[in-house]
N, C-alpha and C positions, 0 to 999 in steps of 0.2 A: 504494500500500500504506500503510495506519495505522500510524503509528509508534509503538508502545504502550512503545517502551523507553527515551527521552526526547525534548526538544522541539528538535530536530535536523532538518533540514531533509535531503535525499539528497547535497545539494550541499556539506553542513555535512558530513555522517556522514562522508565519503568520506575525506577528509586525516586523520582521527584512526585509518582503520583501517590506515596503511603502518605498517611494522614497526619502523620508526624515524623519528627526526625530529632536529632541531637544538634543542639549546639553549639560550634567551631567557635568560628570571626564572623563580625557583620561583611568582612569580605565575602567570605564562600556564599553565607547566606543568599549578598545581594546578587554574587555573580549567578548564582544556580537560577535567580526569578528572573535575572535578562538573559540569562541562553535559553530559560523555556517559555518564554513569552513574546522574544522577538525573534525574528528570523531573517539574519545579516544577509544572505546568500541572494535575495532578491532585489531587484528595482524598482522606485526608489530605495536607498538602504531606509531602517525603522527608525526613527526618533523615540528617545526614553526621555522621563522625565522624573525630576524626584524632588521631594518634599523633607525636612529631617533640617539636624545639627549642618553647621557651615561646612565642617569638618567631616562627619558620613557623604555631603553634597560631592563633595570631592574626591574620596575612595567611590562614590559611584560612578561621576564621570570619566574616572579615568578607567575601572571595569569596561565601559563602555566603549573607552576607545580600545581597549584591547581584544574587546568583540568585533568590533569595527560597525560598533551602534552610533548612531550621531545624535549626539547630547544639549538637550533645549533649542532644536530651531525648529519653529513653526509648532505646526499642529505631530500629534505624537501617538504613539500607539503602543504606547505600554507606560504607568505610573508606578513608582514605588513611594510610599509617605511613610517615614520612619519616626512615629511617635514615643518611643520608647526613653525616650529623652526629656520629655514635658517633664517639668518641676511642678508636683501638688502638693498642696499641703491642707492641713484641718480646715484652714481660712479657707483654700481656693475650693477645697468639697464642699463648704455650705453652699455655696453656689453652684455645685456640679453640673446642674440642670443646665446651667445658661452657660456652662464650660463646654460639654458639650455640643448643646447647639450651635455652640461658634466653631468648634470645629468641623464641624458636619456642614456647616455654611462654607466656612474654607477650604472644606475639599472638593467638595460641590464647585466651587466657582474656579476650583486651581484645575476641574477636569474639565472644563468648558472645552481645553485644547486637546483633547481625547479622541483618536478616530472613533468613527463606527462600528460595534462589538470587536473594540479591544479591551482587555484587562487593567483592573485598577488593585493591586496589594496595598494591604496596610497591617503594618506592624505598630503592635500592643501588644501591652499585657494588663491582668487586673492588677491593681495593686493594693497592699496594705500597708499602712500608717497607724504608729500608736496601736498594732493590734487591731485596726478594723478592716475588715475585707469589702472590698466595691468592686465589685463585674464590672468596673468601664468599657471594656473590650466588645460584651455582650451588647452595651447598646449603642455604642458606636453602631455596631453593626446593624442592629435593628433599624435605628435611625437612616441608615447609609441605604440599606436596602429600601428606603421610601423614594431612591432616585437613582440608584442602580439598579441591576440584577444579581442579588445575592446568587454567588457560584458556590463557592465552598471556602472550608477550612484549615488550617495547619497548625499543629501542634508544633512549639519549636523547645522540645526541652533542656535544659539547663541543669545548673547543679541541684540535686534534689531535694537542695534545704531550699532554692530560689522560686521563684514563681516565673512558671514558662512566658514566653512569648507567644501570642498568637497572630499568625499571620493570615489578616481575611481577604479574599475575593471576590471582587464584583467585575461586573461586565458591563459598558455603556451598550446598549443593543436595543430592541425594537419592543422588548417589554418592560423595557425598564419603566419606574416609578409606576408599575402596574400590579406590584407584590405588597402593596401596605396592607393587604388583610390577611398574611400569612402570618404575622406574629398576631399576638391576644390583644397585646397589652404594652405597653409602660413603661419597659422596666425602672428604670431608674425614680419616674413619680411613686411605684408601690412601694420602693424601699425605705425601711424605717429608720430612726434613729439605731445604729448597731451598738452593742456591747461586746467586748474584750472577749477573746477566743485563748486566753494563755493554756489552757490545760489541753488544747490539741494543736499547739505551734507545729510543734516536731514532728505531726503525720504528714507523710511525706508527700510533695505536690505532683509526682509525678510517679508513674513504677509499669514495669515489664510483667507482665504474668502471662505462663504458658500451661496451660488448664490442664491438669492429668488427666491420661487416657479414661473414657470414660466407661463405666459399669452398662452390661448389658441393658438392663432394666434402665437405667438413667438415660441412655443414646435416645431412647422412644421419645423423650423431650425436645423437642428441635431448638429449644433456645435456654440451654442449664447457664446457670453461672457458674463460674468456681469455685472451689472450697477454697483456695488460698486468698481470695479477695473479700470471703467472708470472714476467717480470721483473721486475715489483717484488719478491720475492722472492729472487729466483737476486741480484739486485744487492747484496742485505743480506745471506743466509747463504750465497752462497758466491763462490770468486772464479776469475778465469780460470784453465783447464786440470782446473779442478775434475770429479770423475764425479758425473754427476747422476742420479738413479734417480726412476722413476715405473713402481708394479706395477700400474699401470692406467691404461696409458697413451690407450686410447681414439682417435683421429683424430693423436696424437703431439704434440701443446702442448707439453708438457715439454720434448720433444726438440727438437724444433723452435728454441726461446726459449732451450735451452740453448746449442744448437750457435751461432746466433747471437750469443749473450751470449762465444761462445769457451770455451764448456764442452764436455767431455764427453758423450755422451747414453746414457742406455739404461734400455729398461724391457719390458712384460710387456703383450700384449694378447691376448687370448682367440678374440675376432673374426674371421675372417679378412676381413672386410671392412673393419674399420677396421683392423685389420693393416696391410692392402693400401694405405691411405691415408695411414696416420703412415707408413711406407716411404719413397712415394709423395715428402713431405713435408719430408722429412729430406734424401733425394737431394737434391734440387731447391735445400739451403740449405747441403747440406754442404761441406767443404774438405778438404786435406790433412791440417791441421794435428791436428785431432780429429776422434774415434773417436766412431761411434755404433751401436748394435746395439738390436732392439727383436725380445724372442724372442715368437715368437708359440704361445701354450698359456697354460694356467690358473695364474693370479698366483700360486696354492700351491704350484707346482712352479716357482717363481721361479729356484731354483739350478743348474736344467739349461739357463736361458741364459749358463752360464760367467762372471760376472759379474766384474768389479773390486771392492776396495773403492771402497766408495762414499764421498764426501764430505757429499753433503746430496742430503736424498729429498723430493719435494716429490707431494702425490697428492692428490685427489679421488675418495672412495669413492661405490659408489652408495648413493643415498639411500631402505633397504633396499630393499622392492618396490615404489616409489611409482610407476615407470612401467610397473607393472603393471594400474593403477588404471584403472577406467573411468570416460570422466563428464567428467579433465579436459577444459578448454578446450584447451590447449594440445596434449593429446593428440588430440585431436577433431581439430583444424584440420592436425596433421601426417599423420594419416591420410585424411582429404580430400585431402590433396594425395601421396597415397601413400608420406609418408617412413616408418619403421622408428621407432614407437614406445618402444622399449624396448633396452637393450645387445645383448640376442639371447635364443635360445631353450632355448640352452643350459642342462639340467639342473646344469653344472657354475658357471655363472654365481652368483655372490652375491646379485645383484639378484632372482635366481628365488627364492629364500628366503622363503616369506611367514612362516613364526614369526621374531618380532622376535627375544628370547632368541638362537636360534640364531645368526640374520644376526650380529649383535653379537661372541658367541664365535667363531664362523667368524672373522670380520675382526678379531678384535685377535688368535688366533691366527697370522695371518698374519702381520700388523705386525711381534708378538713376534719371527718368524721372520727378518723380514727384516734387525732387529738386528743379528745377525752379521755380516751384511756391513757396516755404516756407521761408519765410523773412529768410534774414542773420542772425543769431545768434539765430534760429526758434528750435527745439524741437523736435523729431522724434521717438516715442514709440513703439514697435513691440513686441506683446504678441505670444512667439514661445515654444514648445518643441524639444527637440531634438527627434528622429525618430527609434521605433523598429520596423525591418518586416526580417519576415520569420528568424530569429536569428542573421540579421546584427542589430548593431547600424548607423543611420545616424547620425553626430550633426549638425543637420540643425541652430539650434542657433548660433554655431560657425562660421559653412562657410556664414551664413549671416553677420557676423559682417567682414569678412575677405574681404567678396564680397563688403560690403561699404565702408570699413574704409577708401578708396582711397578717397571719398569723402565728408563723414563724418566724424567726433568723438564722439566715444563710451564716454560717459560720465558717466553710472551709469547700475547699471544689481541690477534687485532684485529679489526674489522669492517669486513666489504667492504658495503655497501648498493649497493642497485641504487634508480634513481632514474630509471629507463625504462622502466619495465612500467607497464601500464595497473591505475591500481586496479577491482576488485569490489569493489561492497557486499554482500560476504556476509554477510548473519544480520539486516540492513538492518529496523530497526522492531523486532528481536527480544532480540537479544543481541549480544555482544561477538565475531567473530571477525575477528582481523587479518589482513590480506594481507602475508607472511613474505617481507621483501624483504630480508633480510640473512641471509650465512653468518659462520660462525665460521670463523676462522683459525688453528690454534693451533698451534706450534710448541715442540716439545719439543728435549730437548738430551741426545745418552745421555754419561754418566758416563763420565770419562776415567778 
């Protein structure tokens, strides 16, 4: 296939389309976004342009001449804006709202010189001050996506005491400022006054996890999570004899990882087959000493399994109807081998939900719900991806944290990457689309 979208080889393409990557020099960084966004080999040669410190302006332009890209004349076809240099402080967050909006105004107006569907990167990260955490990153983009075409995302990490960079994508193209009802909400209006996160500084912002092979009876699940990404959790927000809750419990991880770890277990499966399994699972690890129960019905009637208070909830929602989809690979190859593509079939099911809107209100409904039971100053962990279909972006990450914040706080976000999935070249020769190897973690904290 001709590569008409720069001079990338299949074997070059491939490592820049994972969903994240590690972090060098803002050198390699920037060179890696102007070899895979412009493409020197054609007439006219591309025009780049960049935004950032005096000093990065400079390491770009000279990248560029070493690509034999030509740097700020005229109109341009590729942007990079390097924010990660902004100075905030407590003073400049009470304002954040109108911090924001000027920047979203100033990038808006610096892309005026943008061909038609070409790409625009932007480098951020969230940051914390004094102990408080602010998504800036998240609504940059939300905001951004009201006049471009949100493309995709990049994880760019760092040392793993630092909080990563993310590098986001958009596209000036023929739908742009046509996506403002794909996010909910807000974010940064929902967000409340925050309070001090010291007792989980040191969970780490980033981490690799490669899932153990998994157990016969567990593979029938088509979307398990790990046990190692449940203990690493349960070890940080909660501690022994603790009740642990999961309202979709699935094959029973949760329970399982808790009861081990010398927790509590209990949670909510719909299923009656993976019911039958997490059960199944728990026996098999349980003890005297703790209690586990996992009621089987619809996560919305979570209260008619008699529950305890709970200490810390730890869950993985479905990822709306994505395995409803036909076409994946993954889906493909599980149904060749006759496994159960999807949670079930159940009308009552979440995952059956195809208007996003809905799926969204459904499930933070729930959430809301299950509030009441999780001690004041209780723990609340939600393993999510944000949402590609049919060439929208959803950030289902974000509008869930928007859709709590009313009555949570967001206390900490880390990234799990995967680093064992075979890459695609999707969009190969044509366009940008990434292979989504990380979820968000995010971890709320309710109000004592």
């Amino acid at each position: 296939m001709k590569n008409k979208f720069n001079d990338l080889t299949g074997k070059e393409w491939l490592p820049f389309q994972k969903s994240f990557t590690h972090f060098t020099t803002f050198g390699d960084l920037y060179q890696e976004n102007i070899s895979f966004f412009t493409k020197a080999s054609i007439d006219p040669i591309p025009v780049a342009l960049f935004w950032g410190s005096s000093s990065k302006e400079i390491l770009f332009q000279t990248l560029c001449d070493k690509q034999n890209i030509l740097y700020n004349e005229g109109e341009c076809d590729f942007i990079y804006i390097d924010l990660t240099d902004e100075t905030l402080t407590l003073e400049t967050l009470q304002q954040m709202n109108s911090w924001i909006n000027m920047k979203v105004c100033q990038i808006t107006e610096f892309s005026k010189r943008l061909n038609h569907r070409k790409f625009i990167s932007v480098l951020i990260n969230n940051i914390i001050i004094d102990q408080y955490y602010y998504p800036i990153s998240w609504e940059i983009s939300n905001r951004l996506s009201q006049h471009f075409t949100r493309k995709d995302e990049k994880i760019i990490c760092r040392k793993k005491n630092q909080e990563p960079f993310i590098n986001l994508y958009f596209r000036k193209d023929e739908d742009s400022a046509l996506n403002t009802a794909i996010s909910s909400s807000d974010l940064w209006d929902s967000m409340r006054e925050l309070t001090t996160f010291s007792s989980i500084r040191s969970h780490q912002n980033w981490f690799i996890l490669k899932p153990k092979p998994r157990k016969k009876d567990e593979i029938l699940h088509p979307a398990k999570y790990p046990e190692d990404l449940v203990s690493l959790y349960l070890n940080t927000f909660s501690k022994k004899d603790d009740n642990v809750f999961d309202p979709m419990s699935g094959t029973g991880t949760t329970q399982v990882e808790s009861l081990k770890l010398g927790r509590n277990a209990y949670g909510v499966e719909l299923s009656s087959i993976f019911h039958s399994i997490a059960e199944n699972r728990c026996a098999q690890v349980s003890s005297k000493e703790h209690i586990w129960n996992i009621f089987h019905g619809d996560a919305r009637n979570w209260e008619k399994g008699n529950f305890p208070i709970f200490d810390y909830i730890i869950t993985s929602p479905p990822y709306w109807d994505m395995l409803n989809m036909q076409g994946a690979e993954n889906q493909a190859l599980r149904k060749k081998k006759g496994l159960q593509t999807n949670y079930s079939n159940d009308s009552n099911d979440l995952g059956n939900i195809d208007n996003y809107a809905s799926f969204l209100k459904d499930l933070i409904v729930l959430y809301i719900s299950i509030l009441g039971n999780l001690k004041d100053g209780g723990y609340f962990t939600i393993v999510v991806k944000n949402i590609k279909k049919k060439g929208k972006i959803y950030p289902f990450a974000f509008d869930l944290v928007s859709g709590l914040n009313s009555r949570l706080i967001l206390e900490h976000v880390a990234y799990w990457c995967q680093d064992d999935l075979r890459l695609a070249p999707y969009g190969f020769g044509n366009t940008w689309v990434s292979n989504t190897f990380h979820h968000y973690c995010l971890t709320f904290r309710k109000e004592i």
